[in-house]
LODREN-247883 format. One record per residue: residue in one letter; x, y, z of N, C-alpha, C, O in turn. Coordinates in steps of 0.001 Angstrom, whole numbers, plus 500000, padded with zeros to 6 digits. Example, Ala and Ser with C-alpha at 12.3 -4.5 7.8 and 13.67 -1.06 7.14 Angstrom:
BEGIN
A513190494310507800512300495500507800513200496700507800514236496681508465 S512850497750507080513670498940507140512900500030507870513409501138508039 
***
This chain:
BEGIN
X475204484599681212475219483142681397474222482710682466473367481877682167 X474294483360684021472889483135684595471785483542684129470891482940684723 X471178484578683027470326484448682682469322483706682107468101483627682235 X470892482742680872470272481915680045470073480371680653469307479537680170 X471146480124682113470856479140682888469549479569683881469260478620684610 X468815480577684066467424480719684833466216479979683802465426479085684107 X466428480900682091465232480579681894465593479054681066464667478628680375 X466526478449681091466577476960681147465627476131682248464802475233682079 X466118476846683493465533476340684807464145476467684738463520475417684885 X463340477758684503462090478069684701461569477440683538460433476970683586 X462341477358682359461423476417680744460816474829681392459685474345681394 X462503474182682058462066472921682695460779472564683759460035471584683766 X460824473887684754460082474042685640458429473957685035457634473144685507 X458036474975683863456802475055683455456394473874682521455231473538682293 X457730473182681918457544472056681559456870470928681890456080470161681340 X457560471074683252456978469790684642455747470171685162454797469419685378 X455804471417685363454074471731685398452904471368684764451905470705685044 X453466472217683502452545471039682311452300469634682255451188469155682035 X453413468931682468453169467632682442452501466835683908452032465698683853 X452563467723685300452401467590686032450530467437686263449910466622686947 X449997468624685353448480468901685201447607467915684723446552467397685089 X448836467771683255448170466681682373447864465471683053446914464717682842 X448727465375683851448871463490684554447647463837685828446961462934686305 X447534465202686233446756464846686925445037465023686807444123464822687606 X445082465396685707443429465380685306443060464206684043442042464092683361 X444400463368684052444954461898683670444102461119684235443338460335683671 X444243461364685612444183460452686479442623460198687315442028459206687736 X442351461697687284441121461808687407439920461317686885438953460868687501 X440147461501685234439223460802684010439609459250684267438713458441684025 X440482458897684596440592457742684406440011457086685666439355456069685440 X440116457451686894439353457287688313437972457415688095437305456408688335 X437244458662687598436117458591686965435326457924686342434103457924686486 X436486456779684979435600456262684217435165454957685008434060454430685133 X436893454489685686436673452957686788435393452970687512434671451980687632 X435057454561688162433837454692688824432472454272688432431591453703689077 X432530454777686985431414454394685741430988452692685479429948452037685400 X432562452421685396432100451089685458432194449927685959432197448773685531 X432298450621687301432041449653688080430684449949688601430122448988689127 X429894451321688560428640451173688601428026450408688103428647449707687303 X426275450063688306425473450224687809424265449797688217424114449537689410 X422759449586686934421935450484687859420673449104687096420821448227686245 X419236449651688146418840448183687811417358448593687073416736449647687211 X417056447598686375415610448124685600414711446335685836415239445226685913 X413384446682685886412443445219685643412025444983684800411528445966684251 X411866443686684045410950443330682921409963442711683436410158442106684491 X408677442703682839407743442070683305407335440704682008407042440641680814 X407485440067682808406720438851681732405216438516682359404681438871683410 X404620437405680900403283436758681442403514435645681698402700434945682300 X405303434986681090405462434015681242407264433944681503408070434559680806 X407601433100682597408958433272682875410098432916681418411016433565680916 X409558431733681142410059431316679400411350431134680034412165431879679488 X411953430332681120412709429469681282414249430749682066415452430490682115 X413532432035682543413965432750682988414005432401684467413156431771685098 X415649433156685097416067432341686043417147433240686622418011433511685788 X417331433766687801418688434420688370420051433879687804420588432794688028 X420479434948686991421923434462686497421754434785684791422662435006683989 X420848434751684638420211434655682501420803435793682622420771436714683438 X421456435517681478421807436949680201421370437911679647420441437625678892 X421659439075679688420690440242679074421576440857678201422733441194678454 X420790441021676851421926441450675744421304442852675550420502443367676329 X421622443222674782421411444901674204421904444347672768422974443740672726 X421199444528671667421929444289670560423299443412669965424301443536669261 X422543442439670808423693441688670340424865441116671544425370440036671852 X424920442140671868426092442225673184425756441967674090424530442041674015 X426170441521675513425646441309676775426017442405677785427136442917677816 X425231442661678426425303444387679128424898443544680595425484444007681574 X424165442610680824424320442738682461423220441176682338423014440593681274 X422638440748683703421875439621684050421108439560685602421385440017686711 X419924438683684998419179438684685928419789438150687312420617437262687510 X418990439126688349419765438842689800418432438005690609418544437331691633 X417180438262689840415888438089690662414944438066690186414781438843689245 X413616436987690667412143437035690098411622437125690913412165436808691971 X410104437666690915409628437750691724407959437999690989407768438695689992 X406897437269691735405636437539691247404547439212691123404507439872692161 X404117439513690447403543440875690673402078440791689916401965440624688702 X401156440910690686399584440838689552399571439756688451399140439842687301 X400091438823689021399914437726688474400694437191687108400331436474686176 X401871437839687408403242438480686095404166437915687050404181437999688278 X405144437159686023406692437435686458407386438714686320407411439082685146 X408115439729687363408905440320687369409968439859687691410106439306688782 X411024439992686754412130440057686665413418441441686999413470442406686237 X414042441360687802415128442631688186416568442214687334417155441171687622 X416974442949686474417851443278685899419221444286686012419244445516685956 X420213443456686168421674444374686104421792444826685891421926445153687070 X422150446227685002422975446592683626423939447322684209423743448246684999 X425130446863683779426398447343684024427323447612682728427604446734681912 X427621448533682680428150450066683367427180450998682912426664450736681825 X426834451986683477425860453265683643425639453768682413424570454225682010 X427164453640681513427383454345680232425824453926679573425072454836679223 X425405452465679434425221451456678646423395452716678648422578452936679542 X423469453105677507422006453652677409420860452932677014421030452916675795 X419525452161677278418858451554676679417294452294676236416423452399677100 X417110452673675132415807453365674883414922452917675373414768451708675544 X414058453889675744412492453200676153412069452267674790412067451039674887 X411764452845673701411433452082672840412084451360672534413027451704671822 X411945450182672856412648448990672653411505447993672973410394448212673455 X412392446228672357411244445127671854412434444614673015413633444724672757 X411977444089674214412169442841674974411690441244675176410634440879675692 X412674440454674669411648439561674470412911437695675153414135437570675154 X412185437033675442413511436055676121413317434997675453412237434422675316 X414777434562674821414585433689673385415397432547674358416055432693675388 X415086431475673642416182430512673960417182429682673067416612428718672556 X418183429762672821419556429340671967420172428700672695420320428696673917 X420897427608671144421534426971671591421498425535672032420422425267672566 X422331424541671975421984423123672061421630422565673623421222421430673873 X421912423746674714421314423277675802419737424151676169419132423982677228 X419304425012675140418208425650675178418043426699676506417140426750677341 X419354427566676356419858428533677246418546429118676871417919428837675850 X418009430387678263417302431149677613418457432797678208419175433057679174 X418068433426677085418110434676677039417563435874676460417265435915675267 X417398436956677321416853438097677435417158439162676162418258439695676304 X416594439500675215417064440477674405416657441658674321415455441924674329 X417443442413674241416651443887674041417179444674672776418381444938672813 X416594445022671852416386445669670651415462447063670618414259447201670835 X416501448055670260415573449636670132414829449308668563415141448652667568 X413768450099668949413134449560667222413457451081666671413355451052665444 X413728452091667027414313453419665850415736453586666805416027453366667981 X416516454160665461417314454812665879417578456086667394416607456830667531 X418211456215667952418229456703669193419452457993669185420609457743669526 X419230458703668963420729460249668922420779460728670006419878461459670418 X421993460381670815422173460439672149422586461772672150422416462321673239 X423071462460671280424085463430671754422533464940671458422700466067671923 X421671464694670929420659465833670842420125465406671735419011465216671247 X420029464905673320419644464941674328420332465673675319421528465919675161 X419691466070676371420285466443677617421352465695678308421306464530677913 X422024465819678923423491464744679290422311464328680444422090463121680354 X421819464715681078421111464017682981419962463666682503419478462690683077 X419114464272681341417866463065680851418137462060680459417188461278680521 X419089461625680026419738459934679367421224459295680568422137458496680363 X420863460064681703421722459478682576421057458709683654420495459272684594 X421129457214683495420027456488684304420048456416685790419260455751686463 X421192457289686329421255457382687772420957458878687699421280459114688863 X420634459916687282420090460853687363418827461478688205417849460874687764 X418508462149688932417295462136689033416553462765688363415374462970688654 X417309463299687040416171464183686471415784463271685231415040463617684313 X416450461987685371416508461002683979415463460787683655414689460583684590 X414863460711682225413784460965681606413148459218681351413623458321680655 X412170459230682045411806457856681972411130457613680291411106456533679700 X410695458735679846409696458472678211411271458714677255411076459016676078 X412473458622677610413389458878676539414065457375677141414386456581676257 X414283456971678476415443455821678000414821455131679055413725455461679509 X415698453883679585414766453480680956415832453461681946417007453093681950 X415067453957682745416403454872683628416131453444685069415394452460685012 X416953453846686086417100453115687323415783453085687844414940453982687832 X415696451590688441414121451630688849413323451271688283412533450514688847 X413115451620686897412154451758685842411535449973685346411950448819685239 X410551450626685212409897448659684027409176449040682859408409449890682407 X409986447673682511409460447547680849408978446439680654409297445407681246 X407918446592679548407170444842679371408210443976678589409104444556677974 X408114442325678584408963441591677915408025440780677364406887440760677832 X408382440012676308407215438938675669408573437665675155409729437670674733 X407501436697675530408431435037675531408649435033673818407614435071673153 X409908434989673121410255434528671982410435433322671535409529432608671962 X411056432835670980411373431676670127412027430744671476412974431095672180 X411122429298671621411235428881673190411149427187672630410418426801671718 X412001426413673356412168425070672523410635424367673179410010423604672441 X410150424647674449409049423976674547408030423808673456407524422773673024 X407825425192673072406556425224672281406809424779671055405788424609670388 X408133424450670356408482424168669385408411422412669210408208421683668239 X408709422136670780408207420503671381407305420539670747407233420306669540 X406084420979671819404892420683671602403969421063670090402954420541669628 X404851422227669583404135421783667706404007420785666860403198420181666155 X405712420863667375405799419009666304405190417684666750405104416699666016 X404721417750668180403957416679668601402776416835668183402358415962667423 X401929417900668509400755418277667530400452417987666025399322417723665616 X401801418076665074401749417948663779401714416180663752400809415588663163 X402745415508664420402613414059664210401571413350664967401325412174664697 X401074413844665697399508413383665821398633413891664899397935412957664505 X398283415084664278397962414997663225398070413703662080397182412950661681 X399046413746661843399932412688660603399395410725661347399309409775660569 X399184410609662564398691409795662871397187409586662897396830408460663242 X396148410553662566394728410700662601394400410013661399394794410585660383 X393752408882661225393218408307659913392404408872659420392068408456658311 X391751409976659931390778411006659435391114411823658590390431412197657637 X392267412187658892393590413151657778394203412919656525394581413582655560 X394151411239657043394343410901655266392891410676654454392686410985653281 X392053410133655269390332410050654285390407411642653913390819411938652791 X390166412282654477389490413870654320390948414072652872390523414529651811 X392020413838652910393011414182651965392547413163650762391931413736649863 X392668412253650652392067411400649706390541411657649249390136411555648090 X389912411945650170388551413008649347388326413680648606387440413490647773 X389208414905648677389915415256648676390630416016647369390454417063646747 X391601414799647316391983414513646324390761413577645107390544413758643909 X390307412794645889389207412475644366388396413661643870388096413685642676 X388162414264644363386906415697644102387575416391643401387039417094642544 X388583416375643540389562417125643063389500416937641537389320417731640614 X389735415462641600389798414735640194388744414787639216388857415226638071 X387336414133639942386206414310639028385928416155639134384756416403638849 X386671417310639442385900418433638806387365418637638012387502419767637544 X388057418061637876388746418198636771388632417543635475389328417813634496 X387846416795635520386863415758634827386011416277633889385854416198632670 X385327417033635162383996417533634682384727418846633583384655418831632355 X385360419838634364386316420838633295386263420478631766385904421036630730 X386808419248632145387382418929630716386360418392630030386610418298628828 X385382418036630330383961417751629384383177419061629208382833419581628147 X383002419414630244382517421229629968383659421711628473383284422128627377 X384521421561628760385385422161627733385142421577626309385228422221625263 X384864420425626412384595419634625276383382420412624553383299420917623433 X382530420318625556380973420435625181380753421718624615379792422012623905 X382131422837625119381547424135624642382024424428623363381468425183622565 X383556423526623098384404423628621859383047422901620642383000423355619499 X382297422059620979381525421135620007380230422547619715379650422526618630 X379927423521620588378498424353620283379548425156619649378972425743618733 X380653425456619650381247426945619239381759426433617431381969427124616434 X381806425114617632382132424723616004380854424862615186380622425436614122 X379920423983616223378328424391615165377663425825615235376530425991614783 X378454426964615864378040428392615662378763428366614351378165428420613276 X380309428266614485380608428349613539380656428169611899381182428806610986 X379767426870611991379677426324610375378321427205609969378104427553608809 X377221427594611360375811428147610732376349429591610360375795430211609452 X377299430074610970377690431358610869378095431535609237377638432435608532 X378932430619608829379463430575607524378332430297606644378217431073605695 X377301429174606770376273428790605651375300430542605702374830430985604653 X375159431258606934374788432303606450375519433588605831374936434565605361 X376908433404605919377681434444604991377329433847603732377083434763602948 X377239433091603363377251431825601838376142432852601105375699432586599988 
***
């Protein structure tokens, strides 16, 4: 009877152990990941043109928003821009199209970033695609520190200033003469077509009748 009340005792005991381990490398991963993300780490874009970029703008990754501008600042005659990205996890390929669009009915602008190929994280090194790394591979992702070029996208100014361009156009009285010109030239060589056409149907009938008086 004390035997079978020991290894009751010692089953419970290794029980609690077990469960004791689990909770505590539980706790660890889970301390770990909070660590992760509450990191993170900063990269620059360079523009030629700010395109309505501003401390606080949005930076997406596909779609999603991963972090925002904290800062501009001039460089060789470029806006640089310093960028958030939070949490560390968040991998962004070097190859990628950066570009700062503006949406939306108050003509927000924001920052996009798009990888143009596919990216297979897991056939990499874990510390070359880790952007706080120091061994992080600047030609595989863009690690802390790092800059990338950006180019101004779809921007309501310039979209202003087209359509003002087009209706001054549409106001040039020169635009409608030159169209009405145009259009007549148009007319008399369609004119002319159709008498050419005439003229050739009238020689191809009189081939035709001499053609026949010489079968005769």
């Amino acid at each position: 009877m004390m035997k079978k009340s020991r290894k009751i005792v010692e089953g419970y005991l290794g029980l609690f152990i077990i469960l004791g381990a689990s909770l505590f490398f539980f706790v660890i991963f889970w301390i770990t990941q909070l660590k992760l993300i509450g990191k993170s780490y900063r990269i620059y874009i360079e523009f030629n043109n700010a395109a309505g970029v501003h401390p606080g703008t949005l930076v997406r990754y596909k779609g999603s928003s991963i972090g925002k501008v904290t800062s501009l600042f001039y460089k060789n005659n470029n806006i640089l821009t310093a960028v958030e990205i939070r949490p560390t996890t968040i991998i962004v390929p070097k190859n990628s199209f950066v570009e700062a669009n503006q949406s939306g009915l108050l003509s927000e602008t924001i920052i996009d970033i798009t990888p143009l190929n596919n990216f297979n994280y897991l056939s990499k090194n874990s510390t070359s695609i880790n952007p706080l790394s120091k061994h992080c591979n600047n030609d595989i992702i863009i690690c802390n520190e790092s800059y990338i070029k950006g180019y101004k996208g779809l921007n309501y100014d310039d979209l202003v200033r087209a359509t003002t361009r087009i209706s001054q156009r549409f106001d040039d009285p020169n635009l409608f003469e030159n169209f009405n010109l145009l259009l007549q030239n148009t007319i008399d060589l369609t004119d002319n077509l159709a008498q050419l056409s005439n003229e050739l149907n009238s020689i191809m009938q009189i081939i035709k009748s001499q053609i026949e008086d010489i079968t005769k």
